[in-house]
C-alpha positions as CSV (number, residue, x, y, z in Angstrom):
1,X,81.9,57.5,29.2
2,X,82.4,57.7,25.6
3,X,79.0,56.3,25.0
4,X,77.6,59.3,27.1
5,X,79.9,61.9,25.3
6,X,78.8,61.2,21.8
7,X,75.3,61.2,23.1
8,X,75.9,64.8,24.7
9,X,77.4,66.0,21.4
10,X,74.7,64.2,19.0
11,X,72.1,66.1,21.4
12,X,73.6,69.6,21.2
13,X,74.2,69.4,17.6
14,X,70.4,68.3,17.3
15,X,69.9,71.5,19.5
16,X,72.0,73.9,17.5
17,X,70.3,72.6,14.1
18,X,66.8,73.0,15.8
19,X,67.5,76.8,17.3
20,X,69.1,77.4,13.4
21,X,66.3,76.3,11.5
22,X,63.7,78.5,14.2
23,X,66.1,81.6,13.5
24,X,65.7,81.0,9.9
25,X,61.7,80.7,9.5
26,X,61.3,84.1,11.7
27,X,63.9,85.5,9.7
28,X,62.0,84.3,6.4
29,X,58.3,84.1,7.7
30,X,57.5,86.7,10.4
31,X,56.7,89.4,8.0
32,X,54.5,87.1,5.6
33,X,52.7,85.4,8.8
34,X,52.1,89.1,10.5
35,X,50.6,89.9,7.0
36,X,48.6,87.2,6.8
37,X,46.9,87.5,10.5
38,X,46.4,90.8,9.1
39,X,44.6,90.2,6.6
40,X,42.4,88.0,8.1
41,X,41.7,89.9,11.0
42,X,41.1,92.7,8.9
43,X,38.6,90.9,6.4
44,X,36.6,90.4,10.1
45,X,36.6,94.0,10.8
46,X,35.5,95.1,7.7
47,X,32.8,92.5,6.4
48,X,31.7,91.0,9.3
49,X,31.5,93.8,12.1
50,X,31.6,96.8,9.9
51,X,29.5,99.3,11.7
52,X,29.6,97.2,15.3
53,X,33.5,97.5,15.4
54,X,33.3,97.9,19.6
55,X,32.2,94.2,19.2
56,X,34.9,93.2,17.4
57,X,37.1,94.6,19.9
58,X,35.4,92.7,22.4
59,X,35.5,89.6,20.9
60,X,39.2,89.2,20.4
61,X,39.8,90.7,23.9
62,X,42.8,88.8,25.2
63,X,40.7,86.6,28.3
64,X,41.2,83.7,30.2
65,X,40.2,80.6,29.6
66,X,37.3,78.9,31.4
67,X,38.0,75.5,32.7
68,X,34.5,73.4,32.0
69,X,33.6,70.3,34.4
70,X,30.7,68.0,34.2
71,X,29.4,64.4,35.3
72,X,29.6,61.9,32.2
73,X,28.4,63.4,29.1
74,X,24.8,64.9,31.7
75,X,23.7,68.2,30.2
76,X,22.6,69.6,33.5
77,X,25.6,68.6,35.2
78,X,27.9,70.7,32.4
79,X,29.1,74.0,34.2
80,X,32.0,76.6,34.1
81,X,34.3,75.8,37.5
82,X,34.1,79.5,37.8
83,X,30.4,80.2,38.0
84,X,31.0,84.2,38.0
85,X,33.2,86.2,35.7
86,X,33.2,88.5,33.5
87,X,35.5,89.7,30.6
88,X,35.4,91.1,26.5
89,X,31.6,91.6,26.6
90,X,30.5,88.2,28.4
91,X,29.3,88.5,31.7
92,X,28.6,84.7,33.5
93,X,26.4,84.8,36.7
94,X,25.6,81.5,38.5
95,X,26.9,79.7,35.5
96,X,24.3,81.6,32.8
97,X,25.4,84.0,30.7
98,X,23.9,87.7,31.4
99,X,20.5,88.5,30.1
100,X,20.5,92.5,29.9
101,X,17.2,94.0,31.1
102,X,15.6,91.0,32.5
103,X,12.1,91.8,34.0
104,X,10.9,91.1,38.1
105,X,9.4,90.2,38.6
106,X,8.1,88.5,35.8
107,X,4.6,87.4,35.0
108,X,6.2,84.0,32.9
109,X,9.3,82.6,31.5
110,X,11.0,82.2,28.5
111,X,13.9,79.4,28.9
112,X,16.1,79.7,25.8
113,X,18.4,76.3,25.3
114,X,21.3,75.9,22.8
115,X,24.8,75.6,22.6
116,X,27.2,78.4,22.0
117,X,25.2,80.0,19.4
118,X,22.5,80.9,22.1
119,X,25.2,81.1,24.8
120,X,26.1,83.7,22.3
121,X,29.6,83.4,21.3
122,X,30.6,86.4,19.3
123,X,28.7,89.4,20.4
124,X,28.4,91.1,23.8
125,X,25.7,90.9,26.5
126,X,23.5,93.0,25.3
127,X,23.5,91.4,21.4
128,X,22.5,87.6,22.1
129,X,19.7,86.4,21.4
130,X,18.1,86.1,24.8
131,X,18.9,89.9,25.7
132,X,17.6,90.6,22.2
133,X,14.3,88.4,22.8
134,X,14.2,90.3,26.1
135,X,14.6,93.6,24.3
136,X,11.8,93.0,22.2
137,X,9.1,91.8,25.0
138,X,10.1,94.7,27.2
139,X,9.5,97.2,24.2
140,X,5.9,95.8,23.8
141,X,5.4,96.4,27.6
142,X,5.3,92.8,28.7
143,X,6.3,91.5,32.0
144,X,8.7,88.4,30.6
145,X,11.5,87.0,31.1
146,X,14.3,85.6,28.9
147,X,16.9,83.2,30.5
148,X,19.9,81.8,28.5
149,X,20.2,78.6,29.4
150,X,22.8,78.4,26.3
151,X,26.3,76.3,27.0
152,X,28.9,75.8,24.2
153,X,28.9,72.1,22.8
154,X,25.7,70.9,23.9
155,X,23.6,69.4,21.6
156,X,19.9,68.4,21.7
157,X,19.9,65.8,23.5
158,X,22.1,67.3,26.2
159,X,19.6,70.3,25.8
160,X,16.4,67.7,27.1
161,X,18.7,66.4,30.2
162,X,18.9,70.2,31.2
163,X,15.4,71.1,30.5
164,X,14.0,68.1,32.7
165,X,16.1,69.6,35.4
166,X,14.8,73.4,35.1
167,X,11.9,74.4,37.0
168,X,9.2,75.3,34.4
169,X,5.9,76.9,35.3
170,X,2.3,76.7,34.0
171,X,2.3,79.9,31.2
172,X,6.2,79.6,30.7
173,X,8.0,78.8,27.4
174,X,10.8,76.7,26.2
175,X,12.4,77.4,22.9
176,X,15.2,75.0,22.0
177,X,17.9,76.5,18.8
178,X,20.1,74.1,17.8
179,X,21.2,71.8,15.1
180,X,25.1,72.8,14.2
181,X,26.2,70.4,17.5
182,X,24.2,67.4,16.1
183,X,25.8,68.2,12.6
184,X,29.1,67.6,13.8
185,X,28.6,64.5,16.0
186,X,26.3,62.6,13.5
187,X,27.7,63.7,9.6
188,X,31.7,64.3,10.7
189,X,32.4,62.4,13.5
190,X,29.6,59.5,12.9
191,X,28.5,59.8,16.4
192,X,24.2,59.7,15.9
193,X,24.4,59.2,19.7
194,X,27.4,61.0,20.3
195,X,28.1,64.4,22.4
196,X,31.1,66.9,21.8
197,X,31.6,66.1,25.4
198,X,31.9,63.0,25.5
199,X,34.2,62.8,22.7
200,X,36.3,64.9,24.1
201,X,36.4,63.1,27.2
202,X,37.1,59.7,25.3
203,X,39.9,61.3,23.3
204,X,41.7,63.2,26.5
205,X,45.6,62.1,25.1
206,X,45.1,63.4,21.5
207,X,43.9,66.4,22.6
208,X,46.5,66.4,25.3
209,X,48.9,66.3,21.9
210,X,46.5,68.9,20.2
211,X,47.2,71.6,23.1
212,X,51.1,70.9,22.5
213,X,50.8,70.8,18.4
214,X,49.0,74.7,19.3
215,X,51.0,76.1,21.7
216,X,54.2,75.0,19.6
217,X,52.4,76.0,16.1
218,X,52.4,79.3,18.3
219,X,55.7,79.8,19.6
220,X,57.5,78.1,16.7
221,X,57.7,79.4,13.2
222,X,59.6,76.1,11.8
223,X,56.7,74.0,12.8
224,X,53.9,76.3,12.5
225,X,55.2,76.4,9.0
226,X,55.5,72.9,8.6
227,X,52.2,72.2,9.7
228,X,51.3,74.9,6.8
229,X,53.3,72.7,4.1
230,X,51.7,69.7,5.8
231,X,48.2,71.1,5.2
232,X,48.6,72.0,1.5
233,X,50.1,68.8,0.5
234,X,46.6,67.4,2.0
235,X,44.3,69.5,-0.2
236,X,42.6,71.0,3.5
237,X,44.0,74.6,3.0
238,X,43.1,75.3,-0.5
239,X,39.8,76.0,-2.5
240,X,40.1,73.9,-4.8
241,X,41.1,70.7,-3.6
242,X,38.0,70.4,-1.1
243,X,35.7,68.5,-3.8
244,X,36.2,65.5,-1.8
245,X,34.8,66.6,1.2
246,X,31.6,66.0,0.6
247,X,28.6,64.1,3.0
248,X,28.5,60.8,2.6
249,X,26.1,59.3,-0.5
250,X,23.1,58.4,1.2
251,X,20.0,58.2,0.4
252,X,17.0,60.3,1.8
253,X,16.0,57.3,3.7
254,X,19.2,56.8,5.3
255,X,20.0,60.3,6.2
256,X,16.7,60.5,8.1
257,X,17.4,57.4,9.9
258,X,20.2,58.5,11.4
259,X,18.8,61.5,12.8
260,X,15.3,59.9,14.2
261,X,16.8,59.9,17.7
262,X,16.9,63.8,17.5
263,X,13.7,64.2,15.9
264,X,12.4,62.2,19.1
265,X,14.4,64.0,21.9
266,X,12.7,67.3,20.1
267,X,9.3,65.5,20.8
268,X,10.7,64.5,23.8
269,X,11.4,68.3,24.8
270,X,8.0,69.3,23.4
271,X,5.5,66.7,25.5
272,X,7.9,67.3,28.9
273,X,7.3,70.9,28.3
274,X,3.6,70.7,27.7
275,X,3.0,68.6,30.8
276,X,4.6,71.4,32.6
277,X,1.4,73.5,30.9
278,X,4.1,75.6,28.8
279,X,4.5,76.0,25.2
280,X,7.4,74.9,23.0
281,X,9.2,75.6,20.5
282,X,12.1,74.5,17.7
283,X,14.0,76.4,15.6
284,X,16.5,74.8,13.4
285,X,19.6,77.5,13.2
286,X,21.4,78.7,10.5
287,X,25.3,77.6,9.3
288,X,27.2,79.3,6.5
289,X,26.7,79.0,3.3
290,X,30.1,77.7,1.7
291,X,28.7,77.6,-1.9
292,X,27.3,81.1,-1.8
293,X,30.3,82.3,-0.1
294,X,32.7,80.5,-2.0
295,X,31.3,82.5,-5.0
296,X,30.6,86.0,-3.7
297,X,33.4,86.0,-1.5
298,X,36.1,83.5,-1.3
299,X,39.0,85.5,0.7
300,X,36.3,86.3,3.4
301,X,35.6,82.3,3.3
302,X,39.5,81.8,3.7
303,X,39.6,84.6,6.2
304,X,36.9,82.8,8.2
305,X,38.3,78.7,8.0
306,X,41.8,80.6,9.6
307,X,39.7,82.3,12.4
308,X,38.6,79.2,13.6
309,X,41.5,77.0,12.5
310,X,39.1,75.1,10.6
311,X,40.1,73.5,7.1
312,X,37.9,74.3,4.3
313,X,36.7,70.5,4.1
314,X,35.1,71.1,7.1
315,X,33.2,74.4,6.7
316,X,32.1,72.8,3.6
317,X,31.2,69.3,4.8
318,X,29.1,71.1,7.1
319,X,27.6,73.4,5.1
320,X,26.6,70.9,2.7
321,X,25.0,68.5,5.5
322,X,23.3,71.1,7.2
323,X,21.0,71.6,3.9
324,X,20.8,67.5,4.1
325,X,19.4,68.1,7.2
326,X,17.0,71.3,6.5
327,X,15.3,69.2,4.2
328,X,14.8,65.8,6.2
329,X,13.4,68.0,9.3
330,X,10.8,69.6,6.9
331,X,9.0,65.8,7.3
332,X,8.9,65.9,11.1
333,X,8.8,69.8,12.3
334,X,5.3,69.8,13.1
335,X,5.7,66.9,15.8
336,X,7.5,69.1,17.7
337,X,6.6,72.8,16.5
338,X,9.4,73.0,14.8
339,X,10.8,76.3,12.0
340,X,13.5,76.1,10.1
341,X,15.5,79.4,10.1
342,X,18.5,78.2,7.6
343,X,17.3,80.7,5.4
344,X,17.1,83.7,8.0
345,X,20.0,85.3,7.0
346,X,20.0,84.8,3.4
347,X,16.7,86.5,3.1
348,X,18.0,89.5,5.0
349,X,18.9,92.8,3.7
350,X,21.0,93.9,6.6
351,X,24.1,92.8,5.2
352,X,25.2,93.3,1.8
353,X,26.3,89.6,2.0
354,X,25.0,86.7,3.9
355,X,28.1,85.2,4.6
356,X,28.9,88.3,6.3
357,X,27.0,87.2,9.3
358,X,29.4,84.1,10.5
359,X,32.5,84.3,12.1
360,X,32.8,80.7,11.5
361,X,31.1,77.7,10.2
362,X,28.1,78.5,12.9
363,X,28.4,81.6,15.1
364,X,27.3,85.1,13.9
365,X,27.5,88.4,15.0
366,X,25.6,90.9,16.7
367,X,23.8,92.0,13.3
368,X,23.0,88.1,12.5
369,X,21.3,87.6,16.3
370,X,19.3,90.4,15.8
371,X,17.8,88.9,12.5
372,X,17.4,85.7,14.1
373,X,15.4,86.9,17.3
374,X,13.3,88.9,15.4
375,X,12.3,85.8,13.4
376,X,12.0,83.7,16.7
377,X,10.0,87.0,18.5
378,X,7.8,86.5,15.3
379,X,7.2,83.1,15.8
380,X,6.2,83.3,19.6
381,X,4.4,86.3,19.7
382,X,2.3,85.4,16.6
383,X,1.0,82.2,18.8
């Protein structure tokens, strides 16, 4: 009984000390964290969706999140378990998000595949690139359509499993934008034959922890502060510790190696299309520039790394990769009618910076999509 009573009092004092400590980091910290989600928030609003600020509204609009399901790692099998909804801009129908202004009927078909970037994560309907690509055939009076086929975390190869299961028709054409998905699972996680899926599948109890370390870095000041401390003493949350962050040193020869099996699923993409009598093409996307932004703009950099609660090791890691990769794919674009577009947006004008354009590491904004389906219009209506 005793044994049991000290227990009860060790536990309560443990308690008391816990609630203590909480009181005293919102008592210390609530004004300096409501500054600093302030700040952040604000750099957003006025850099990245200054003059588009409805879309900005939309994109932090306070929705629910979509469960996803899927069989294995299959990229056709991947699907929201709600295939209709519709909240902050994003409009899902049948599982696809919304291409405004479609035509029918239509006279062919453009099939647009990607990940979240053509999916269209961070602008409204009307502002991805599929309703932009559709914009721009309907103003020349053609009878085309655009269909997102676009699902967050897919990557190429994922891409070619759902293109083999699309019905495409003689006339039709595929384009496939991508490359930010592969960065990830080949240069950070060293996963050549990897999928974001499937990782996350393999790794179901740490992310099990990773959902608990968020919702109690959200309700808890102590150890959202903590976490903070924890961070800096790491070098991941400050400038200039990230110099060690870099890809790893190999050589030309190397790099390419590891990415021959996405080279070849392009190919892959390109002959299935072709035997479907439809044209194909590649476009290698765009990811932020850390360098440039680091020196035009490093509070905007900051601003973005805390948006997506990603370290800035990681922005840079694949910033740095991502030019690894633009020019290995230089030597095997034309097997697969490949363009590189990773200088789209710094060769723009819209923005007074090009770092302006991301809301992360790899999704842009409404102003960045329109550069980058002008460039892909371009490219397909020029053949």
């Amino acid at each position: 009984m005793k044994k049991l009573n000290l227990l009860f009092i060790n536990i309560l004092i443990f308690l008391i000390f816990c609630s203590f400590s909480e009181f005293l980091a919102r008592l210390i910290f609530t004004v300096n964290k409501e500054k600093n989600k302030h700040n952040f928030r604000d750099e957003l609003l006025e850099k990245a969706y200054f003059g588009i600020e409805d879309e900005y509204h939309k994109f932090f609009a306070d929705c629910p999140k979509q469960r996803i399901i899927s069989k294995d790692t299959d990229g056709s099998s991947v699907r929201y378990a709600n295939p209709n909804f519709s909240c902050g801009g994003i409009t899902v129908k049948n599982n696809k998000r919304l291409t405004v202004d479609q035509k029918s009927p239509s006279t062919n078909i453009v099939h647009v595949f990607g990940g979240s970037t053509v999916f269209g994560t961070g602008a409204s309907d009307k502002y991805t690139i599929p309703s932009l690509l559709q914009k721009k055939f309907n103003d020349i009076g053609s009878q085309t359509k655009v269909i997102n086929h676009g699902f967050g975390s897919l990557v190429a190869v994922q891409q070619f499993q759902k293109l083999t299961k699309t019905e495409i028709k003689k006339g039709d054409i595929v384009v496939f934008y991508d490359g930010g998905n592969d960065i990830v699972q080949r240069e950070v996680y060293g996963r050549p034959e990897g999928t974001i899926i499937g990782y996350n599948q393999e790794n179901k109890i740490g992310f099990l922890f990773s959902e608990l370390r968020n919702y109690l870095a959200e309700k808890s000041k102590i150890y959202y502060y903590l976490g903070k401390l924890k961070l800096y003493s790491q070098g991941k949350a400050v400038s200039q510790k990230v110099s060690k962050c870099e890809p790893n040193n190999s050589s030309k020869k190397e790099f390419e190696k590891k990415w021959l099996s996405y080279y070849q699923t392009l190919v892959n993409a390109k002959n299935f299309s072709e035997s479907k009598n439809a044209s194909f093409y590649h476009f290698l996307q765009p990811t932020l520039d850390y360098d440039l932004l680091e020196k035009s703009d490093l509070n905007y950099l900051k601003a973005v790394g805390i948006k997506a609660t990603y370290d800035l090791c990681f922005i840079k890691l694949i910033s740095r990769n991502s030019k690894n990769l633009n020019n290995s794919y230089l030597n095997f674009s034309n097997n697969f009618n490949g363009t590189t577009l990773s200088d789209v947006l710094i060769n723009s004008s819209v923005n007074s910076n090009p770092g302006y354009y991301f809301i992360d590491y790899i999704h842009i904004t409404r102003n960045g999509n329109e550069v980058v389906a002008d460039a892909i219009f371009k490219k397909i209506y020029k053949d």
